[in-house]
C-alpha positions as CSV (number, residue, x, y, z in Angstrom):
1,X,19.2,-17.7,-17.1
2,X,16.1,-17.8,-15.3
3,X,15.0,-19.7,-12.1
4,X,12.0,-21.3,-14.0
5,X,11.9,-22.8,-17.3
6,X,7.9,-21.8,-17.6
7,X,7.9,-19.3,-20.6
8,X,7.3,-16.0,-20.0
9,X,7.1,-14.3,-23.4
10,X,9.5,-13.4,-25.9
11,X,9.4,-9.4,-25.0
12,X,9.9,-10.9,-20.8
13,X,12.8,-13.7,-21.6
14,X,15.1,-10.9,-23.8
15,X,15.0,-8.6,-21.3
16,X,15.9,-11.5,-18.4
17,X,18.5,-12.7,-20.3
18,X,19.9,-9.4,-20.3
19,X,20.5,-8.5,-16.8
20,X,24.0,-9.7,-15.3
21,X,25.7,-9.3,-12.5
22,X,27.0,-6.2,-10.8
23,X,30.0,-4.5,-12.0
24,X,32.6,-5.9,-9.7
25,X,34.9,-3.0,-11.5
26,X,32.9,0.4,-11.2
27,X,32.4,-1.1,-7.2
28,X,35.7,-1.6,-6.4
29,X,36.5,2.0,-7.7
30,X,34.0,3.6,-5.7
31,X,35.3,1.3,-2.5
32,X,39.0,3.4,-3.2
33,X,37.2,6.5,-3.4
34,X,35.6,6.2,-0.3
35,X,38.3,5.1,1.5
36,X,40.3,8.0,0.4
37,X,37.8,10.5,2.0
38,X,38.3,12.1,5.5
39,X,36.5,10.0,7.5
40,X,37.6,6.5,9.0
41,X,36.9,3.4,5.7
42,X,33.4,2.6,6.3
43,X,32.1,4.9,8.7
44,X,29.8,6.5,6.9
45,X,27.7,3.3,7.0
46,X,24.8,2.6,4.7
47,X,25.5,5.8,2.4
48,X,28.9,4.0,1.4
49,X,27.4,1.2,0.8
50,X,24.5,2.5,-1.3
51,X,27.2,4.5,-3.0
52,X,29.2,1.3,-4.0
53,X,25.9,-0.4,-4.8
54,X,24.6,2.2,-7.4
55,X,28.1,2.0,-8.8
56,X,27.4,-1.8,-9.4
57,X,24.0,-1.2,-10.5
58,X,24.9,1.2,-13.2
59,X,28.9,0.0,-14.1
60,X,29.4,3.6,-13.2
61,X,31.7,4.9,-10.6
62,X,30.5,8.2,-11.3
63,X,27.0,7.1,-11.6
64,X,24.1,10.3,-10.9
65,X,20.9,10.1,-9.4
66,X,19.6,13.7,-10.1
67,X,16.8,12.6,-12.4
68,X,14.3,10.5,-10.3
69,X,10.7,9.3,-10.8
70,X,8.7,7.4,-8.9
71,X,5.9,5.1,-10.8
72,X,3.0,4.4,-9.0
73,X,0.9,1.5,-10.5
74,X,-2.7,1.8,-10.1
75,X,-5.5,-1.4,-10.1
76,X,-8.5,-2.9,-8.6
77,X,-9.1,-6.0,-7.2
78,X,-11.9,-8.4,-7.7
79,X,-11.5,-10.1,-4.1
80,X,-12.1,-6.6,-1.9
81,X,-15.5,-7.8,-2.5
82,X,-14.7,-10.2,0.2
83,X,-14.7,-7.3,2.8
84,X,-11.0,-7.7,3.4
85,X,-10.7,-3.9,3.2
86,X,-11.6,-0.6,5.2
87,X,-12.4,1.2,2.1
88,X,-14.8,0.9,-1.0
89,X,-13.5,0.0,-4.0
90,X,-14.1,3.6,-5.9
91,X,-11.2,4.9,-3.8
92,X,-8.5,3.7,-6.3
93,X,-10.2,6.0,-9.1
94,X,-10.3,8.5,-6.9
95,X,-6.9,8.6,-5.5
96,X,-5.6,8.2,-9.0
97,X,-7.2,11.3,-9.5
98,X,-5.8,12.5,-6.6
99,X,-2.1,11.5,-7.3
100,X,-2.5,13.5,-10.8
101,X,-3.9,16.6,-8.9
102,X,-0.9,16.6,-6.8
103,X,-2.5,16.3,-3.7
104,X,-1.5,13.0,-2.2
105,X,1.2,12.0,0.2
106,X,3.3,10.7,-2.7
107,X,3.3,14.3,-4.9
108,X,4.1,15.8,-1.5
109,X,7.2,14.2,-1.1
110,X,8.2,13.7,-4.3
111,X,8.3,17.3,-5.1
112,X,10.9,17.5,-2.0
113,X,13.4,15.1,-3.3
114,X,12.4,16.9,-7.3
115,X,10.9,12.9,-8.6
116,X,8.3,13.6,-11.3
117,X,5.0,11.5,-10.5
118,X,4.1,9.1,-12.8
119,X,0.6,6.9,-12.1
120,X,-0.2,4.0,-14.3
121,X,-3.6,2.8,-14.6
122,X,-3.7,-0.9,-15.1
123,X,-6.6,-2.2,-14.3
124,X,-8.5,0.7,-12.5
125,X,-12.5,-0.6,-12.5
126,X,-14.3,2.3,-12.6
127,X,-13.5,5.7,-14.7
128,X,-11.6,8.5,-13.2
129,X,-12.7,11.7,-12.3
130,X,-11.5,14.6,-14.1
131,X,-8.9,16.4,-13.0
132,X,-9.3,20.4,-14.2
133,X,-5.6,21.1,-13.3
134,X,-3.1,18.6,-13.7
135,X,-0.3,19.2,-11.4
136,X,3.0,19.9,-12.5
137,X,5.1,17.2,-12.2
138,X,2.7,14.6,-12.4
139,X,1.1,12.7,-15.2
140,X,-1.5,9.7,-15.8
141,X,-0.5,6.9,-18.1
142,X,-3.5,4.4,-19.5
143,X,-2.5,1.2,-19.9
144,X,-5.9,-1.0,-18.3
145,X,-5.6,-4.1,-19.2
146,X,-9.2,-4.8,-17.5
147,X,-11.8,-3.4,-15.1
148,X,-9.7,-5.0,-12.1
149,X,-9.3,-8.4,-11.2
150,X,-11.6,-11.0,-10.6
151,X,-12.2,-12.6,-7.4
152,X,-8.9,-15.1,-6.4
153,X,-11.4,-16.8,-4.1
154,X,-13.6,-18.1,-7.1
155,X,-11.5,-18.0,-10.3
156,X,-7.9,-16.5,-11.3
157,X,-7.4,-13.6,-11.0
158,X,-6.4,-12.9,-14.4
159,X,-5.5,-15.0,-17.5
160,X,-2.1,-15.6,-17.7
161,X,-1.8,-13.5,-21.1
162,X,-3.4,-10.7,-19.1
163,X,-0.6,-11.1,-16.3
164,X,2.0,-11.2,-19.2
165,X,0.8,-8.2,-20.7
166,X,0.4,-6.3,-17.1
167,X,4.7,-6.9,-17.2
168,X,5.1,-5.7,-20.8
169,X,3.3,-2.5,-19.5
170,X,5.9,-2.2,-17.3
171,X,8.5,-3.0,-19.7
172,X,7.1,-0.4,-22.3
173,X,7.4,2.6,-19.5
174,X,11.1,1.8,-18.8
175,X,11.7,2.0,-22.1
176,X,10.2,5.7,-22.3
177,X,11.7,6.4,-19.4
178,X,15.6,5.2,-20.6
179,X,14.8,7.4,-23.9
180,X,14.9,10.7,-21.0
181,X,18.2,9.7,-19.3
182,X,16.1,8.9,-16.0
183,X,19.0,7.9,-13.3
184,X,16.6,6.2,-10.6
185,X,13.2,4.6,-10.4
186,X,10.8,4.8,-7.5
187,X,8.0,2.2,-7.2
188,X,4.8,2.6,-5.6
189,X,1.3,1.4,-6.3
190,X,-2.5,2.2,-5.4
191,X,-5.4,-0.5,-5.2
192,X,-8.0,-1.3,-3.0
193,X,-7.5,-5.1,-1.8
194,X,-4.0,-5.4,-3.2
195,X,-1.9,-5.9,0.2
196,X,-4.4,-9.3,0.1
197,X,-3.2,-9.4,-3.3
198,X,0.4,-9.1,-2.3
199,X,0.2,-11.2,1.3
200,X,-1.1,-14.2,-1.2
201,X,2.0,-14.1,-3.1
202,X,4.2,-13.7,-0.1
203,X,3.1,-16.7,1.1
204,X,3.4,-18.4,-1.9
205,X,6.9,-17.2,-2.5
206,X,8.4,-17.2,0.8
207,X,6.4,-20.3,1.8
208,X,5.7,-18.3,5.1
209,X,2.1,-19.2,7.0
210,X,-0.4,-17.3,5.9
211,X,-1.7,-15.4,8.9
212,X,2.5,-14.9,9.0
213,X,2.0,-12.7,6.2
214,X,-1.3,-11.1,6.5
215,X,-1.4,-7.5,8.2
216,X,-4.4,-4.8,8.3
217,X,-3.6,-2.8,5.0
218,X,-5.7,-0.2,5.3
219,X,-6.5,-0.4,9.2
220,X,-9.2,-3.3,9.4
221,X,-10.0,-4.6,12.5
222,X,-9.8,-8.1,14.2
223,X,-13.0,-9.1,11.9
224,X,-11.5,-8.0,9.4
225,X,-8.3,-9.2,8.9
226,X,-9.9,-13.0,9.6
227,X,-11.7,-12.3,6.5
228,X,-9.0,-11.6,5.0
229,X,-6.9,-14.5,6.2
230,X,-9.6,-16.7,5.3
231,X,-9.9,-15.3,1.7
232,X,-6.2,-16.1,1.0
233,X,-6.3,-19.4,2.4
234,X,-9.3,-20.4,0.5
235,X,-7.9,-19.1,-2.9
236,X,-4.3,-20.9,-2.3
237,X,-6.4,-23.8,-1.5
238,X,-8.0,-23.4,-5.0
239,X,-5.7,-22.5,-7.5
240,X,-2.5,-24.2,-6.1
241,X,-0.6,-21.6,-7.2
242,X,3.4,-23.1,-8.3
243,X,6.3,-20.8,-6.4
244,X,8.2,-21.9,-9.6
245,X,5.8,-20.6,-12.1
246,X,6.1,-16.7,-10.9
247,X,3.5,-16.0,-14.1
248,X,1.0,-18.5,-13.3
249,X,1.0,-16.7,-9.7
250,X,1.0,-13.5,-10.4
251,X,-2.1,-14.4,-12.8
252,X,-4.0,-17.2,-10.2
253,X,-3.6,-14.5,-7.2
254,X,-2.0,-11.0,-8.2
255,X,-3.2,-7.6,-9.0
256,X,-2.4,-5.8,-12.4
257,X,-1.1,-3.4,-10.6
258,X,2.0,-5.8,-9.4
259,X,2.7,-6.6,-12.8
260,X,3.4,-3.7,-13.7
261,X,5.2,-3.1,-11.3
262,X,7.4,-6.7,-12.1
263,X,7.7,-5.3,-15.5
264,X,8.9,-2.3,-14.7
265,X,11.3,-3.9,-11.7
266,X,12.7,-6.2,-15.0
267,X,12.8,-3.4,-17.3
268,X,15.2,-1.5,-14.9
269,X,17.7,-4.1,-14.1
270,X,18.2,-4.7,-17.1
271,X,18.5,-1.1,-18.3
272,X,20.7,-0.9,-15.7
273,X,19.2,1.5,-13.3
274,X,18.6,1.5,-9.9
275,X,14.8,0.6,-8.4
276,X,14.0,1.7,-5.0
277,X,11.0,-0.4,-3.7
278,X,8.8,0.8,-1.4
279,X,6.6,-1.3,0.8
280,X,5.3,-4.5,1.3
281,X,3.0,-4.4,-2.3
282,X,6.1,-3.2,-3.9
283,X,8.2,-6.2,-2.4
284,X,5.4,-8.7,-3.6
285,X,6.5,-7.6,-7.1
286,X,9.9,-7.7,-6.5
287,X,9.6,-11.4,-4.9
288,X,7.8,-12.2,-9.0
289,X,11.0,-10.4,-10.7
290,X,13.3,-12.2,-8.8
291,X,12.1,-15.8,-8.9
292,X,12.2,-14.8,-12.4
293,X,15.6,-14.3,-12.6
294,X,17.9,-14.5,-9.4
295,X,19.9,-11.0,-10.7
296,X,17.4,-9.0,-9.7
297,X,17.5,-9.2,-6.5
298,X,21.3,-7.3,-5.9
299,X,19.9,-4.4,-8.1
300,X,17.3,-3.5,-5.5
301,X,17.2,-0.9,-2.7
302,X,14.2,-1.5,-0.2
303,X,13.8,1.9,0.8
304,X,12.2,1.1,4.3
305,X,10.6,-1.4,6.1
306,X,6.8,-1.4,6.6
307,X,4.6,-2.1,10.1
308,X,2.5,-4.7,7.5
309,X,3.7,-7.6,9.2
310,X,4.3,-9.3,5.8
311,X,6.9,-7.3,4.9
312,X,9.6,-8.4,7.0
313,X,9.1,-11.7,6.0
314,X,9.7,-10.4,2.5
315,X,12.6,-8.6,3.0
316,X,14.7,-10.9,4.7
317,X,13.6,-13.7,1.9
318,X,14.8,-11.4,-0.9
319,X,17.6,-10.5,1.2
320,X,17.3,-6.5,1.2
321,X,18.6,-4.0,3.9
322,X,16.0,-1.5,4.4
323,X,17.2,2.2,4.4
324,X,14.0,3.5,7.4
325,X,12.0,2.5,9.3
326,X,9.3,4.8,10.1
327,X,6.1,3.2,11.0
328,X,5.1,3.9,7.3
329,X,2.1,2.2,5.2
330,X,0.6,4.4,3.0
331,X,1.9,2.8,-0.1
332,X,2.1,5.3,-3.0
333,X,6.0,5.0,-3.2
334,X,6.3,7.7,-0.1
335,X,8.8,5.6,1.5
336,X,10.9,5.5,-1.9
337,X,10.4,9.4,-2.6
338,X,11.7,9.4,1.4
339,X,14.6,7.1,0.7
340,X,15.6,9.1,-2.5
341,X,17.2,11.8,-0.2
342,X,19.3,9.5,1.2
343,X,20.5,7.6,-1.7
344,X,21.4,11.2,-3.4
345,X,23.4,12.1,-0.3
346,X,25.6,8.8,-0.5
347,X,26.5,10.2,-4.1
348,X,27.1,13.9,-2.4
349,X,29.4,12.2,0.1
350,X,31.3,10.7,-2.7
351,X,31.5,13.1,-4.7
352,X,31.6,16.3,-2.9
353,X,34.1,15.0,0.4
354,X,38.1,16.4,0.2
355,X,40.2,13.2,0.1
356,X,43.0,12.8,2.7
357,X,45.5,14.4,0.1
358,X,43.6,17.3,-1.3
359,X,42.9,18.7,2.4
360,X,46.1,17.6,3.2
361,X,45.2,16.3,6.2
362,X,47.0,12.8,7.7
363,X,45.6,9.8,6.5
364,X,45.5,6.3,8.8
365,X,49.0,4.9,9.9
């Protein structure tokens, strides 16, 4: 059951209706397992509970996380031309570029926690530059649905078919992904404009103020971010956009990018594997997939929690725990490929820790 009755597609709806709730079985078994480790019950903090959580994700008590990727969805946005960003638009080609080189932030990290790098380009406007030697690890998927979006401020920002199809994308990728046994998926994205994208549908969804929501993305100054506040405002104030239609604003006021990213957050719950989100973009999807159907949200782990202001606000409304906080807001997925570590150790722990009896040491009294 979903939280809207506004269809969504056929391919959308099967997959919606096939996410449940977590296994109340595989957690309880993990709780036992804990408990019987040396250590007081509980006082290994958040890794138990990420431990019990990934059991409930998966119905697994011996669930693995050894084979990771993180997806990083790539688009442009038609309403940068608002000047609500410190970059040109051009730099989303070129990072994309960049991320299949192996030289960004995200292929950086990833290689430490051994995630393979994959960057979808949904909606990138202008072509990519060749890469001569593709990195290792890393590979670019084509899936543009357009040149970018148009601009929210003077039209939707993309037909609600396009915003449907943006999800499937997502949806299709899971679905190669599931055929390689991945265990855990990352989420990033890449996009000039999007965190206006993405503080538009926070605001929409959370029903937070507006400047509430609105940071500096990429560093823009006072000037700046009143553009960009203003921008937002004025395209709410057009389209109207309906918190129980998550399709209609996804499509009125989103980025390509973020669908995929919803189809992709909806294609692993209900393939039943974990997502770790990373910032405040990522969380813009999540807030779509959830509204969508109320599930999802359990099945999440916000891997940190950004310094764009918005992304408290989104947290605490989809009700995740972050795992760091680090002062991070590059995007990419870094913070995921950085929480990854962390979510593999709460498996170690569980996994790898003598139990009261097998060290033969005394247990609580």
């Amino acid at each position: 059951m979903t939280s809207s009755a506004v269809p969504v597609g056929p391919r959308v709806q099967a997959r919606l209706d096939a996410i449940d709730a977590l296994d109340e079985e595989a957690m309880a078994a993990t709780t036992i397992r804990l408990d019987s480790l040396t250590k007081p019950p509980g006082s290994l903090g958040r890794l138990e509970r990420l431990a019990i959580q990934l059991a409930g994700i998966t119905g697994r008590a011996d669930v693995r996380v050894d084979r990771r990727v993180i997806v990083v969805a790539a688009a442009d946005h038609g309403v940068a031309r608002q000047g609500v960003s410190a970059y040109p638009s051009e730099v989303t080609a070129q990072m994309v570029a960049n991320f299949v080189a192996g030289g960004a932030a995200i292929n950086v990290l990833a290689r430490g926690v051994a995630a393979e790098v994959i960057v979808v380009d949904a909606g990138v406007a202008g072509p990519i530059p060749a890469v001569a030697t593709p990195a290792s690890g890393s590979r670019l998927v084509s899936a543009r649905i357009r040149p970018g979006t148009a601009d929210m401020t003077a039209g939707p920002a993309m037909t609600r078919d396009e915003a449907v199809r943006a999800i499937e994308v997502g949806l299709d990728l899971v679905d190669e992904l599931v055929e390689t046994g991945i265990d855990i998926i990352g989420i990033g994205e890449m996009g000039i404009g999007n965190t206006t994208a993405a503080s538009a549908i926070a605001a929409v969804m959370t029903g937070g103020d507006v400047d509430l929501v609105t940071g500096r993305g990429t560093g823009i100054d006072d000037a700046g971010r009143t553009r960009k506040v203003a921008a937002i405002e004025r395209a709410i104030a057009l389209h109207r956009p309906d918190p129980t239609d998550p399709i209609g604003v996804l499509a009125a006021i989103g980025g390509l990018e973020i669908g995929v990213l919803v189809g992709t957050v909806i294609g692993a719950a209900a393939a039943r594997i974990p997502v770790v989100l990373d910032g405040f973009i990522t969380g813009a999807a999540a807030l779509i997939a959830v509204a969508l159907q109320q599930r999802i949200g359990a099945r999440l782990i916000a891997a940190h929690r950004s310094v764009e202001q918005g992304h408290a606000v989104v947290l605490e409304h989809l009700g995740l725990e972050p795992i760091l906080d680090l002062d991070l807001r590059l995007g990419e997925g870094s913070g995921a490929a950085l929480a990854m570590y962390l979510i593999g150790a709460a498996v170690r722990v569980r996994d790898e820790m003598a139990t009261f009896e097998s060290a033969s040491v005394a247990g609580p009294s």
